[in-house]
C-alpha positions, 0 to 999 in steps of 0.5 A: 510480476507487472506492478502499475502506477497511476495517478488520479493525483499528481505526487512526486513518487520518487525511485519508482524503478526502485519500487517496481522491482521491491514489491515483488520482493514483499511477495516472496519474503512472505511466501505469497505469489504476486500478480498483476498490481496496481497502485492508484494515487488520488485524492482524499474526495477520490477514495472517500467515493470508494470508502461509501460505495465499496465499503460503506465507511464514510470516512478518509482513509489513506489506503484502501486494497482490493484483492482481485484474485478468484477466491483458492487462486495462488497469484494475487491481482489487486488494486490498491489505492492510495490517498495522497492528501492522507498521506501528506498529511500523515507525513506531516504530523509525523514529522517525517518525509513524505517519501517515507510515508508513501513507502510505509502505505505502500508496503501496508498495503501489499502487507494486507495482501499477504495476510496480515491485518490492522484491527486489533492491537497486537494485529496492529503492532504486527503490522507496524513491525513489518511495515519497519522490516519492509522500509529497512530492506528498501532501503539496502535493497539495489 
């Protein structure tokens, strides 16, 4: 399953490989099959576009998942993109390092494509606990 970075903005994206060969694994812990994948790190203006002209939401947000498998195909494609200045600042307010944080939108994003969802509060507690499973078994992953 090819999984693709690219970079609109520049961001130290550590363990790559890591990463590469664990979100495969997301896939199969949730019975989805995965596809051609491709991450694209930009800026907040960036994804802003993409919020107005695709989703008609005018507002920064740090992810944003394209499913871009025919609808009853097995294998899921998408592109997801991912904003670097949320995500920084996320981390920040947080107080957490932004390595976690980018893994954290990276698994949410991936989560999204195996079906699970963020808009009420139980789907949003669901998330938060698998977005935990996913950073745990990265972690221990080799």
């Amino acid at each position: 399953m090819p999984v693709h970075f690219h970079f609109q903005k520049k961001v130290d994206l550590k363990q790559r490989k890591k990463l590469k060969a664990f979100i495969p694994e997301i896939f199969i812990f949730n019975r989805k099959l995965g596809g051609n994948i491709s991450f694209v790190f930009c800026s907040d203006e960036y994804l802003l576009n993409i919020n107005k002209d695709f989703l008609q939401h005018d507002y920064y947000t740090d992810i944003i998942t394209f499913n871009l498998s025919p609808k009853g195909q097995a294998t899921i494609d998408a592109e997801l993109y991912i904003s670097v200045d949320r995500v920084k600042d996320n981390a920040f307010n947080l107080k957490i390092p932004l390595q976690v944080e980018l893994q954290r939108v990276i698994f949410h994003g991936i989560l999204h494509l195996c079906g699970f969802k963020d808009k009420s509060k139980s789907d949003i507690l669901e998330m938060r606990k698998k977005e935990d499973e996913c950073l745990k078994k990265f972690d221990s992953f080799i």
